[in-house]
C-alpha positions in Angstrom: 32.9 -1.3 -24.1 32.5 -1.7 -27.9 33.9 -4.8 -29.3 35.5 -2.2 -31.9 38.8 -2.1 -30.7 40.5 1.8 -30.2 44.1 1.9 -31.7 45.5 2.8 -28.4 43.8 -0.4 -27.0 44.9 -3.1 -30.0 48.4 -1.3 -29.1 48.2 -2.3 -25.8 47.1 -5.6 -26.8 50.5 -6.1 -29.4 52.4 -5.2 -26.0 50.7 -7.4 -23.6 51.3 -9.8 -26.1 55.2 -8.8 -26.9 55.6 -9.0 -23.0 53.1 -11.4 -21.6 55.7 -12.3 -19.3 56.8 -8.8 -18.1 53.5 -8.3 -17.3 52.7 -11.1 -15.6 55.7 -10.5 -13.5 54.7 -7.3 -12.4 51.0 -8.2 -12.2 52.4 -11.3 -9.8 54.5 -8.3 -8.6 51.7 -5.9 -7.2 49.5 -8.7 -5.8 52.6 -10.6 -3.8 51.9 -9.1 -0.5 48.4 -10.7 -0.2 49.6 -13.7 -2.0 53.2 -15.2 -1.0 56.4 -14.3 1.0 57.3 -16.4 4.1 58.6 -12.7 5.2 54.6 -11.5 4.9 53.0 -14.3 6.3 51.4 -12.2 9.1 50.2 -9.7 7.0 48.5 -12.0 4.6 46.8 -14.2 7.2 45.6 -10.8 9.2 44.2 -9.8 5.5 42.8 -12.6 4.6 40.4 -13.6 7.9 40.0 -9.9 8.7 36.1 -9.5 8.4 34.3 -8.7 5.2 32.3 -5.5 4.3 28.8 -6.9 5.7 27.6 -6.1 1.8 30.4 -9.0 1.0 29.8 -11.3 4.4 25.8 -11.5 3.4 25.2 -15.0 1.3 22.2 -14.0 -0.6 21.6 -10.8 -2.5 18.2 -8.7 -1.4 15.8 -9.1 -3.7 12.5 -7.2 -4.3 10.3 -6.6 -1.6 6.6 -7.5 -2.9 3.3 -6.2 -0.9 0.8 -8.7 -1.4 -3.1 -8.5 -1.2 -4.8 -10.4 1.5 -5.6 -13.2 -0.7 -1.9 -13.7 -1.7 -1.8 -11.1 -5.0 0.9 -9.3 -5.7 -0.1 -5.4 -5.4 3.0 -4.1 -6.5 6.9 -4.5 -5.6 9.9 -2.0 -4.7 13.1 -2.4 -5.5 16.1 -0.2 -6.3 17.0 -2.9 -8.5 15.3 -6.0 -10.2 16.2 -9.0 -8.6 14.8 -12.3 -7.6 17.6 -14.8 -5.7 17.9 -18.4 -6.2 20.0 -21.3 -4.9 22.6 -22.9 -7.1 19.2 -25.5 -7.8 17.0 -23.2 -9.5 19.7 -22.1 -12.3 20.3 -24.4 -15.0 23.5 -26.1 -14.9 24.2 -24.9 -19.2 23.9 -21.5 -17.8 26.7 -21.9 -14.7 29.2 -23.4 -17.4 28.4 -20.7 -20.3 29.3 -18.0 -17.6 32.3 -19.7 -16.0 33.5 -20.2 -19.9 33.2 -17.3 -21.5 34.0 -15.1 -18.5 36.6 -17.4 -16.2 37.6 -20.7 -17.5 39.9 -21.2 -14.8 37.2 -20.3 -12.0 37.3 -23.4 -10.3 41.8 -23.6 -10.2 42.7 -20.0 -9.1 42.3 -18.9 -5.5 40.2 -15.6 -6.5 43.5 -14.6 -8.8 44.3 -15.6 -12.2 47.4 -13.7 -13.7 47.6 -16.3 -16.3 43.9 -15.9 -16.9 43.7 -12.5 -17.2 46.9 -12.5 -19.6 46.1 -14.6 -22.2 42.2 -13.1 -22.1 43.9 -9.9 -23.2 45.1 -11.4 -25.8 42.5 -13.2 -26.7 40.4 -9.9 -27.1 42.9 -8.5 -29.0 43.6 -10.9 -31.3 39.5 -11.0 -31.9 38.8 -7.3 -32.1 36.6 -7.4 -28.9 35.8 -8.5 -25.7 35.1 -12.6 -26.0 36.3 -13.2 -22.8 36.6 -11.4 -19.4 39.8 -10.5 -17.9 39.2 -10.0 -14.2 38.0 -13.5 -11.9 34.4 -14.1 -11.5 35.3 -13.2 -7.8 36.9 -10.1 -8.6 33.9 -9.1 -10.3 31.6 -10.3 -7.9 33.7 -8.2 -5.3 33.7 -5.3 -8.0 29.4 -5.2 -8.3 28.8 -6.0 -4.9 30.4 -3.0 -4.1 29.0 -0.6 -6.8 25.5 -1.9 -6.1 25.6 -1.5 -2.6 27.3 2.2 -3.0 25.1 4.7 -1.3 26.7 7.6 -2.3 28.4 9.4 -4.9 31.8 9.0 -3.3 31.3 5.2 -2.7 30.0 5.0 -6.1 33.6 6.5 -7.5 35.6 4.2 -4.9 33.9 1.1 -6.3 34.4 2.4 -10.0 38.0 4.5 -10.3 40.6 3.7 -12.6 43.2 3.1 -10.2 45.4 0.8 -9.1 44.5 1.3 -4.7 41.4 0.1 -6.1 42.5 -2.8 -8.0 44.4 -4.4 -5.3 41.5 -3.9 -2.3 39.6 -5.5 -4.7 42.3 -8.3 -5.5 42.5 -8.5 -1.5 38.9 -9.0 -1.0 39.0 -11.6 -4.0 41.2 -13.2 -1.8 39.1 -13.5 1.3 36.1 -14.1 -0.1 37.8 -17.4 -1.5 38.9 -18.4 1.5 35.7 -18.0 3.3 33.1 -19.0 1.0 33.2 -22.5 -1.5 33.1 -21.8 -5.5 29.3 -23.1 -5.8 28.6 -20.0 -3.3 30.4 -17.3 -5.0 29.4 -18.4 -8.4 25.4 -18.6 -7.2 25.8 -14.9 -5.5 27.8 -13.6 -8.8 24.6 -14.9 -11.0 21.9 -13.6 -8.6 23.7 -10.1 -8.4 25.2 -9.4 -12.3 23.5 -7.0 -14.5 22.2 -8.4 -17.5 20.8 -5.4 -19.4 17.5 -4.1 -19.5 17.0 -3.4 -15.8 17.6 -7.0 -14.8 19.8 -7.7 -12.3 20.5 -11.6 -11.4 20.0 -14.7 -13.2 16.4 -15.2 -12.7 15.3 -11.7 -13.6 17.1 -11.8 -17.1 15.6 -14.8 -18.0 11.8 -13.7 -17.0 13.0 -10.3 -19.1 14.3 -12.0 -22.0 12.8 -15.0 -22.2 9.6 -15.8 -20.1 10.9 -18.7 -18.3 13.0 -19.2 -14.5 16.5 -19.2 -14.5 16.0 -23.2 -14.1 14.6 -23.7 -17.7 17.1 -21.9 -19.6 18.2 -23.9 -22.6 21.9 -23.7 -24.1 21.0 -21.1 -27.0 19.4 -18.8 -23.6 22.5 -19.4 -21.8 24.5 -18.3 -23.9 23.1 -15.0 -24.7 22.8 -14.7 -21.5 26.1 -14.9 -20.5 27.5 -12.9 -23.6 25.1 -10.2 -22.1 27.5 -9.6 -19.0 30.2 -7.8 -20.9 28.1 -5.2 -23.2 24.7 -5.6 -22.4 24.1 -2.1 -24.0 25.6 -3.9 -26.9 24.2 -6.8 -27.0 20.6 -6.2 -26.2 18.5 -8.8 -28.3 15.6 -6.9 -28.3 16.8 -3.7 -30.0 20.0 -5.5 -31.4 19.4 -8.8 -32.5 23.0 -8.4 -34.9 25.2 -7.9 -32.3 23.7 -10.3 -29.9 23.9 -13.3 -32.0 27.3 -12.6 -33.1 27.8 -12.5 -29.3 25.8 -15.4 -28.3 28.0 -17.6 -31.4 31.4 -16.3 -29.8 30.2 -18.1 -26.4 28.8 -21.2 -27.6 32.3 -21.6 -29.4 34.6 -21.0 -26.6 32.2 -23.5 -24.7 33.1 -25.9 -27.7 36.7 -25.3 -27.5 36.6 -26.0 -23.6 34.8 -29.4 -24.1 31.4 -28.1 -22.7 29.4 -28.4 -26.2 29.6 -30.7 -28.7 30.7 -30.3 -32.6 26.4 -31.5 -33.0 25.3 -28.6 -30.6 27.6 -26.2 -31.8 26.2 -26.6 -35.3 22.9 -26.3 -34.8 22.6 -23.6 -32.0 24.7 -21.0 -33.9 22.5 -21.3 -37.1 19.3 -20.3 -34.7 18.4 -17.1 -34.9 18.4 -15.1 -31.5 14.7 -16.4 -30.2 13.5 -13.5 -27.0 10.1 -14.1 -25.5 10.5 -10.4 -23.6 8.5 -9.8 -20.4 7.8 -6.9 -18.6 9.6 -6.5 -15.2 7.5 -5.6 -12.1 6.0 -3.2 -11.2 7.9 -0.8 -8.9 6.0 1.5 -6.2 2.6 2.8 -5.9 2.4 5.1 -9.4 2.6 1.4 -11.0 0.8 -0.9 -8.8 -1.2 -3.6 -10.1 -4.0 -2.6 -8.0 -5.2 -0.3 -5.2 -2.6 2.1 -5.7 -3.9 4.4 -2.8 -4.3 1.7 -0.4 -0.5 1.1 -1.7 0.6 4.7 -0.7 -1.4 4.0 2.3 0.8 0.4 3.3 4.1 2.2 2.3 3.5 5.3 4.8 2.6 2.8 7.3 5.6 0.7 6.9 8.1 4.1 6.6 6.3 6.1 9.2 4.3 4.1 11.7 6.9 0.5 11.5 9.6 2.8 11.1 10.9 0.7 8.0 13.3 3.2 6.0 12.4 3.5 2.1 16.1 2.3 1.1 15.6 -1.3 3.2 12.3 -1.2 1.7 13.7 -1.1 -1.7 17.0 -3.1 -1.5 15.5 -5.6 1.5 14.0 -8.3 -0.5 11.1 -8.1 1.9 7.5 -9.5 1.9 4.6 -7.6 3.2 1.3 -9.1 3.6 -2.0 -6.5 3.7 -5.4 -6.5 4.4 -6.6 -5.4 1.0 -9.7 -7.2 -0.3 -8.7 -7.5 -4.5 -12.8 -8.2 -5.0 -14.3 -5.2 -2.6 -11.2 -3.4 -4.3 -12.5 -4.0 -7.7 -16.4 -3.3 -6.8 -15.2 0.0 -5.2 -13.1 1.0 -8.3 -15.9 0.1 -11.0 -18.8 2.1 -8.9 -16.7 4.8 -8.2 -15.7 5.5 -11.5 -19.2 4.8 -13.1 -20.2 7.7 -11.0 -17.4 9.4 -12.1 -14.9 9.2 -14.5 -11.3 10.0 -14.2 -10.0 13.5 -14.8 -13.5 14.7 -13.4 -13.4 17.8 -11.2 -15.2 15.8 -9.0 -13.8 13.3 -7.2 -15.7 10.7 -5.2 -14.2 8.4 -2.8 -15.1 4.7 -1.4 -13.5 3.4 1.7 -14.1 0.0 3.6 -12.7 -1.1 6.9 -13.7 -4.7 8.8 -15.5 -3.8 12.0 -13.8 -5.9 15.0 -10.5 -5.8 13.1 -9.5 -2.2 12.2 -8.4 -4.1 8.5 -8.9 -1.8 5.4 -10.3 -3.7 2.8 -10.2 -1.3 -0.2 -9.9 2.7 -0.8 -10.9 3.5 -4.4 -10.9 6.8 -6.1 -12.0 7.7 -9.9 -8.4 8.9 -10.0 -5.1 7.0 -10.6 -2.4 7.5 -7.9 0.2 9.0 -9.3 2.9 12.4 -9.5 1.7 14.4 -12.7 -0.4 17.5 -11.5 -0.9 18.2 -15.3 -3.0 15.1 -15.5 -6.6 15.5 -14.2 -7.0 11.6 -13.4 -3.9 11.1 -11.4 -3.5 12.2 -8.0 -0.8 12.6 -5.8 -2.6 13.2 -2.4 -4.3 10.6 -1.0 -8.1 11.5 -0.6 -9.2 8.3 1.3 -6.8 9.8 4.4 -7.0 13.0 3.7 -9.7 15.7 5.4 -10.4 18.7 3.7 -14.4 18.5 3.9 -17.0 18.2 6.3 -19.3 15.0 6.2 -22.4 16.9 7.1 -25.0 15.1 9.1 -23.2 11.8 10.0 -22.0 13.2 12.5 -25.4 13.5 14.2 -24.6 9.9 15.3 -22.0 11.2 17.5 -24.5 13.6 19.7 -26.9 10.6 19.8 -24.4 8.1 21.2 -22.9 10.9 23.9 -26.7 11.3 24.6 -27.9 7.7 25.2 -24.8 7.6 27.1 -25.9 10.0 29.4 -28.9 8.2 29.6 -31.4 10.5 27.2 -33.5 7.8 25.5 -34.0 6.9 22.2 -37.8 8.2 22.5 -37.0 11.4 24.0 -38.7 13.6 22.5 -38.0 16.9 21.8 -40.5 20.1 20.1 -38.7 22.3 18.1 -39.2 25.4 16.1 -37.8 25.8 12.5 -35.5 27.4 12.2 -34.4 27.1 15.8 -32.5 29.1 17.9 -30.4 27.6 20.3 -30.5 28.5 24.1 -26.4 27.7 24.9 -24.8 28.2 21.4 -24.0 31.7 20.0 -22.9 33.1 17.0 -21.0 35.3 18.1 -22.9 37.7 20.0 -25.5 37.1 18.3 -28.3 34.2 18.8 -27.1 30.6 16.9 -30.0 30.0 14.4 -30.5 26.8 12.7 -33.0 25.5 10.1 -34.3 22.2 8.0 -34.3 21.6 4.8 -37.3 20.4 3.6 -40.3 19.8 6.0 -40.1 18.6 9.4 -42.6 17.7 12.1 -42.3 20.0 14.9 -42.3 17.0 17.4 -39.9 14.3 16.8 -38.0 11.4 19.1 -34.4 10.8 18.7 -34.9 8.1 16.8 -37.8 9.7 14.2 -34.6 12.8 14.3 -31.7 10.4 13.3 -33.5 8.8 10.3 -34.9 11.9 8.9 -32.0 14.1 9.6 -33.3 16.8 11.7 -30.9 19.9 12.2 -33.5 21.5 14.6 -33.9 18.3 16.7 -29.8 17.8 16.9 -29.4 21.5 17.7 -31.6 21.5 20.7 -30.2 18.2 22.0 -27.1 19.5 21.5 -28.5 22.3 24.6 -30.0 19.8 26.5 -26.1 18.2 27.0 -25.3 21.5 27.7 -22.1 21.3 25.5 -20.4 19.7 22.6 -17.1 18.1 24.6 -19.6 14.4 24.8 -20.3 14.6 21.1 -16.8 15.5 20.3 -15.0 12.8 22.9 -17.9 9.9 21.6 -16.5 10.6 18.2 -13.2 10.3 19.1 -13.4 7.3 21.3 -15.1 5.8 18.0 -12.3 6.6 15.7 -12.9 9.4 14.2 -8.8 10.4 14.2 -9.5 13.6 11.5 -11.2 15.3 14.2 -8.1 14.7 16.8 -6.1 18.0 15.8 -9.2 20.3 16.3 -11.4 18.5 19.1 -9.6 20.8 21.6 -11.2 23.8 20.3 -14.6 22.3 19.1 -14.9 22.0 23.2 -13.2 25.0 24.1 -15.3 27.0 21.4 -18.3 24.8 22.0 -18.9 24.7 18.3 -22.6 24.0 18.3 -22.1 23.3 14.3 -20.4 19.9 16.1 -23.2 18.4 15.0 -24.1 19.7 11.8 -20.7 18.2 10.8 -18.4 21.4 9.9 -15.3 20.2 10.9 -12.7 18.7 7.9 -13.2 14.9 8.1 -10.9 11.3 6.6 -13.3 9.4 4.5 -11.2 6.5 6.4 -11.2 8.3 9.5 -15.8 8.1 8.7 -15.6 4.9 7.9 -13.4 3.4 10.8 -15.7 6.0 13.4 -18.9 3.6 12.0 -17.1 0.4 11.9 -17.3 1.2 16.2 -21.5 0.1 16.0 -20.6 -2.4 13.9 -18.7 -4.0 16.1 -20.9 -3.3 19.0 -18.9 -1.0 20.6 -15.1 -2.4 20.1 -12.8 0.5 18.3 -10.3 -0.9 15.9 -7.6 1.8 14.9 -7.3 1.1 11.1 -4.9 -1.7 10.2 -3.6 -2.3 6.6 -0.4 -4.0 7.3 -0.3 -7.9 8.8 2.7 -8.8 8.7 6.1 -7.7 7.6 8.7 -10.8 6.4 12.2 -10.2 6.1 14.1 -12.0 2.9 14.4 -15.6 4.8 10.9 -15.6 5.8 11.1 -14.8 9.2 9.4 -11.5 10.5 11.4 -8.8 10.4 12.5 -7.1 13.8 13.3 -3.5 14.8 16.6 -2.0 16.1 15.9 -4.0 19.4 15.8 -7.0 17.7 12.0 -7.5 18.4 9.4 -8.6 15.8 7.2 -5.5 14.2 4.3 -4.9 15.7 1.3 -5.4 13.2 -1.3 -6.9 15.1 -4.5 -5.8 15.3 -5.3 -2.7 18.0 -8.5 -2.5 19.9 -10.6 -1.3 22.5 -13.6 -3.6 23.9 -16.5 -1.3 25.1 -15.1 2.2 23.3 -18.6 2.5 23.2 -20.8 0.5 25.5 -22.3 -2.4 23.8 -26.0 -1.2 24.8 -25.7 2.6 22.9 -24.1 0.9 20.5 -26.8 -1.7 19.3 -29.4 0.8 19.7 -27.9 3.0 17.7 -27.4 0.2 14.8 -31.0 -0.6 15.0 -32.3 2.8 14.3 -29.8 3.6 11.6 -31.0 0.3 9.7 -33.9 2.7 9.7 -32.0 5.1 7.4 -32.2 2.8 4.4 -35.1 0.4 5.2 -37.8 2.9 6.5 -39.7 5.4 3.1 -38.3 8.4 5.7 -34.9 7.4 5.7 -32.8 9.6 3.8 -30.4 6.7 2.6 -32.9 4.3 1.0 -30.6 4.6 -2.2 -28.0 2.1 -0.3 -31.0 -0.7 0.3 -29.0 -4.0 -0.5 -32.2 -6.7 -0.9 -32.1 -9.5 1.8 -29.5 -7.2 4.1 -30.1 -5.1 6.8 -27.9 -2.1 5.9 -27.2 0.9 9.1 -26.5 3.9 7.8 -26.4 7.9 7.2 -25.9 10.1 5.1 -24.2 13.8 4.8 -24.1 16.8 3.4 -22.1 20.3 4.2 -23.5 23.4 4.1 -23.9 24.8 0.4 -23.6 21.4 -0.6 -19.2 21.4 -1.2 -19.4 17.7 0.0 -21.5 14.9 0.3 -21.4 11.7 2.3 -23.1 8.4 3.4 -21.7 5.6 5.7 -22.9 2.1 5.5 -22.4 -0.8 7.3 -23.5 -4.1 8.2 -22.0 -6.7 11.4 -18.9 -8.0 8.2 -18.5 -4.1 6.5 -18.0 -0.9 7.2 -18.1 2.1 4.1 -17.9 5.1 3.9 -18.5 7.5 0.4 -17.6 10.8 0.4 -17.7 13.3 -3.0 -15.9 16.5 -3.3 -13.8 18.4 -5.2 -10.6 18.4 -3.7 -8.6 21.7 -5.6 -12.0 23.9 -5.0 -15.3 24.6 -3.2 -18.3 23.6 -5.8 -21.8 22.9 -5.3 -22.5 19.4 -5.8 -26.1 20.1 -6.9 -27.1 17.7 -4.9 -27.3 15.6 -1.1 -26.1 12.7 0.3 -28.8 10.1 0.2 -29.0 10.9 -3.8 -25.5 11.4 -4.9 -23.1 9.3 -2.5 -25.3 6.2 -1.0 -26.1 4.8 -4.9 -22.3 4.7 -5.0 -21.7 2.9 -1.4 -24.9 0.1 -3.1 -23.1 -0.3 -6.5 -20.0 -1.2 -4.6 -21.5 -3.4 -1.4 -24.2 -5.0 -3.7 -21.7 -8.1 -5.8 -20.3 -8.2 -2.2 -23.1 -8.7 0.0 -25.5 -10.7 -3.0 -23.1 -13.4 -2.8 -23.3 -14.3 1.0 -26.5 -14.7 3.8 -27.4 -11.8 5.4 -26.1 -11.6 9.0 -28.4 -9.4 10.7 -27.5 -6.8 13.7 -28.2 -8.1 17.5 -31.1 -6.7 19.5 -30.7 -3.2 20.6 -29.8 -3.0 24.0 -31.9 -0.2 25.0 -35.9 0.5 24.1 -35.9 2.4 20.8 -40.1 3.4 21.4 -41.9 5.1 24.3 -43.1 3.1 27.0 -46.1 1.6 27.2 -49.2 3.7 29.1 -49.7 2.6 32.5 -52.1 -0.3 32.9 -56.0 0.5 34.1 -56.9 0.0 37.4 -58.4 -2.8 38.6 -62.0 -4.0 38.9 -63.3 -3.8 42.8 -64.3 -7.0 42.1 -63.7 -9.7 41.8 -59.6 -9.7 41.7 -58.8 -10.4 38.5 -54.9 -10.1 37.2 -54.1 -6.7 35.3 -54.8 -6.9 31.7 -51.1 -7.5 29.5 -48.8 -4.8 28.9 -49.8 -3.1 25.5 -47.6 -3.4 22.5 -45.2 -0.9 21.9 -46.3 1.5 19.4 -44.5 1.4 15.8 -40.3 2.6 16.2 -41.1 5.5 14.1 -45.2 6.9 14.3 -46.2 8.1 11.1 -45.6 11.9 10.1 -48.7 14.4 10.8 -47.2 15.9 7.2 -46.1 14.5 4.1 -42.0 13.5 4.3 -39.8 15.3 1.9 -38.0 13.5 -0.2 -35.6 11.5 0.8 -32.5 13.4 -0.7 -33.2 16.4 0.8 -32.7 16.8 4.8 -29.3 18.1 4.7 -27.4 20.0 7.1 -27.5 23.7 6.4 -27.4 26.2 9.1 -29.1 29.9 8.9 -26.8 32.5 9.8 -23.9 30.7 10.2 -21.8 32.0 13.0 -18.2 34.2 11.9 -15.9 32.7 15.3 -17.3 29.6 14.8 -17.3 27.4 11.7 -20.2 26.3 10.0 -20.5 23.6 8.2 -19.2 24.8 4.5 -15.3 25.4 6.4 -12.4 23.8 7.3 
């Protein structure tokens, strides 16, 4: 309202002020059946203790619910609007008596209803050409924006805002009843934590971070003041943009706190010669598109806690909740600066780094050289979150899957398998016609399982692939790991026996890759990924479902998903990946760690992949481009397992290195029988020979270590190869 009076309104004012009493008397007239009348006595009492709309029965205001980091950081907050509650303690006493001055002198003498208040208030604005003090209670008006704020639709929006005079008097009853339920100190504390003070901030606490830096229990007289001048007009009386009009304001209330007693002739002199004095902050940050940090992770702990805890958005943004997560800020921050080294935002490309704890299930960071946010016209934000997401096969890693369903079944990790090149399988077809696979690169012909899984053999996998005979033990391995991408398609892998299974063809979750691995690390316990720990509600208690019971955020596991023998093996020879000069990950070596890993490429090269891990960490990096198929120019080991170092390496430098147990079954050929005896005389057999070296030296030169890759010749039309969804 401007504090330019209209003519129609002064007129009003000269009237009110002609017949102050007349309409005081028919004020007192509308509001005597909630107020007096022996005859009525019934009615009022049934009005008065009749219960409260819940939005009015409610003590505290919600405030913002913050998601914080697992180290205690904020990440980022949501709120419909910005408030942070406090107790009568935590606001400055000056600021309690500028507010109860300049908008109710008569707070603490009325019963929720002042007629003589609001009378002579009327007349006071007249008289001054604006509004310098407020005509309805404190308790009306907390009734008034409690009501408004708490509207959740366009109709209870108009109730709690009409011109009229049904709405006038509900409010005057609920004035009424809130006064005799509640004591001044707790109406006056909820009005401050819930009144809108311009600029987005809506309580006490959050005006005086907005316009002054400090907590609502620092405020100074001069801060007060504005502050409560603000309440009429803050469009008015902004400080920032309006510095005039909101010392003019802030002078009218440090005089009427004068001419009540509350501010001496001293105080009044000097405060209303200072000019208006803001030390403006920034509010917080609200959602994911704004987050401080992590701000896929964040869209990842917001569909969690909407469509896994079943928390909906509205209590999420008006609950005044805490949620604590599993997000590492430092892995976070490695993640983000390798990623985008690699690649920088607004690339086609997009590259993706994605860490889970093995034995937990917690995600500890999910970086992307793109900013989450809405804008498709902006090549560096993103709306779709790639570290979930699966539009891309991860190539060879999933050649660890085949090998764990085939130790499982009791295959060694020395059997040894010849294999032409390219090979064609003896179950899979392609088609009608014979499945035909090749290498890239330069292969012995001969090669053990574990010789296979360091050098990335498609020949070897293939034919291992016939000796199981079919693909449903791959395929059920990799989803007992974790591997929840493949889930909506495993039925027809195995009903199509997709011999590509293990070339890695099907669409796969960098998350889903990464949690599959964190399985070995862990030895064999599965952890479903976990980002959410805990959920508080506003007191600090956790906060329950419709059945009044706690939300379930505790970890989820399964001991032996894998058993504990196949799955130390298996971590033994992938240390080989990165350690060993055949490895095809040796770009991921971390100096003074043993590092298990494997890398991955699709066919014609439309996505790239390696997976690390170590006992503490589980990674996974995946590159693609997410709008179109384009050849990468290049393989996993070369392109995606530098990224996974860049990030692990500040990490891992900083900490011993915790090695991986003994594998629990023989990685080498066993030993050749023992000679026979001497005749004479009897003489104890000679000692078992040493095992030969885990991986015997190539009869051929190895190629480089970027290039075994998973393409397939001849790739089959009704099944897909590794370059499809």
């Amino acid at each position: 309202m401007s504090r330019r009076a209209h003519p129609r309104w002064r007129a009003l004012g000269l009237l009110l002020v002609v017949g102050s009493p007349l309409a005081g008397a028919l004020t007192a007239a509308l509001m005597l059946p909630w107020v007096v009348g022996p005859g009525l006595a019934v009615r009022s009492s049934a009005d008065l203790l009749a219960p409260l709309p819940g939005v009015l029965s409610d003590h505290t205001p919600a405030g913002n619910t913050v998601v914080l980091a697992a180290d205690g950081s904020p990440i980022t907050w949501f709120y419909r609007h910005n408030r942070v509650p406090v107790t009568a303690e935590q606001i400055a006493p000056v600021m309690t008596q500028a507010l109860v001055d300049i908008e109710d002198a008569r707070f603490y003498e009325h019963r929720g209803l002042d007629v003589k208040g609001t009378a002579r208030a009327a007349v006071r604005n007249v008289l001054a050409g604006g509004v310098v003090e407020g005509g309805s209670t404190i308790t009306q008006q907390l009734v008034k924006q409690t009501l408004l704020q708490a509207a959740a639709t366009g109709e209870e929006r108009q109730a709690a805002t009409e011109e009229s005079i049904g709405r006038k008097l509900r409010e005057a009853r609920l004035a009424l009843a809130l006064e005799e339920q509640y004591s001044k100190s707790e109406i006056l504390t909820r009005y401050l934590n819930i009144v809108y003070f311009g600029r987005g901030a809506y309580g006490v606490q959050a005006a005086a971070q907005r316009y002054f830096s400090v907590n609502a229990a620092d405020l100074t007289l001069p801060q007060a003041a504005m502050l409560a001048g603000l309440v009429q007009t803050p469009g008015n009386d902004d400080p920032i943009v309006n510095p005039e009009a909101a010392l003019e304001r802030r002078n009218q209330v440090l005089e009427r706190m004068h001419d009540l007693g509350h501010v001496t002739d001293q105080e009044l002199a000097e405060n209303t010669v200072q000019p208006v004095a803001v030390v403006p902050s920034e509010p917080p940050r609200n959602g994911c598109a704004n987050a401080l940090i992590a701000g896929f992770f964040c869209d990842y702990v917001q569909r969690t806690l909407t469509q896994v805890l079943g928390i909906p958005q509205a209590v999420l943004d008006n609950g005044g909740l805490t949620v604590h997560t599993t997000l590492r800020p430092d892995l976070q921050a490695t993640g983000d600066r390798s990623v985008a080294a690699d690649l920088p935002l607004g690339d086609p490309l997009a590259a993706m780094f994605t860490a889970v704890e093995p034995g937990t299930g917690h995600v500890l960071a999910m970086s992307v050289n793109r900013v989450f946010g809405p804008d498709p016209n902006d090549p560096a934000q993103e709306s779709v979150n790639l570290n979930v997401a699966a539009s891309q096969g991860a190539g060879s890693t999933y050649k660890v899957f085949v090998a764990a369903s085939a130790l499982e079944r009791g295959l060694p990790a020395w059997h040894t398998i010849t294999t032409t090149d390219p090979y064609v399988s003896r179950v899979y077809k392609n088609g009608r016609d014979p499945y035909i696979v090749q290498n890239v690169g330069r292969y012995p012909a001969t090669l053990t399982m574990t010789e296979a899984l360091i050098r990335s053999s498609n020949t070897y996998f293939v034919a291992l692939e016939d000796r199981l005979g079919s693909v449903e033990g791959p395929v059920r391995m990799a989803q007992r790991m974790g591997l929840f991408s493949l889930d909506p398609v495993a039925d027809a892998v195995v009903a199509e026996n997709r011999g590509s299974f293990t070339l890695g063809a099907e669409a796969t979750s960098p998350l889903a890759l990464a949690s599959a691995y964190s399985t070995l690390a862990a030895n064999g316990t599965q952890c479903d990924p976990v980002a959410v720990t805990a959920v508080l509600d506003r007191t600090g208690a956790p906060l329950t479902g419709s059945d009044g019971v706690p939300l379930n955020t505790g970890d989820v596991c399964t001991p032996d998903a894998v058993p504990r023998a196949v799955a130390t093996t298996l971590n033994q020879i992938l240390v080989g990946d990165t350690a060993l000069p055949i490895g095809t990950g040796t770009r991921a070596a971390i100096r003074g760690h043993q590092i298990a890993g494997k890398t991955g490429t699709s066919q014609d090269r439309f996505s790239v992949a390696f997976v690390g891990y170590t006992p503490q960490y589980a990674a996974s990096v995946m590159l693609l481009n997410p709008k179109q198929n384009q050849d990468l120019g290049g393989y996993g080991g070369r392109l995606a397992a530098p990224i996974w170092r860049d990030a692990m390496e500040p990490i891992l430098s900083g900490q011993p290195g915790v090695p991986f147990p003994p594998a629990g079954l023989r990685l080498n050929a066993p030993p050749p029988p023992p000679p026979p005896p001497r005749p004479a005389p009897a003489a104890p057999p000679p000692p078992e020979a040493p095992p030969p070296p885990e991986v015997p030296p190539p009869s051929e030169p190895p190629p480089p270590p970027e290039t075994p890759t998973t393409v397939e010749a001849s790739p089959p039309p009704e099944e897909p190869a590794p370059d499809e969804d």
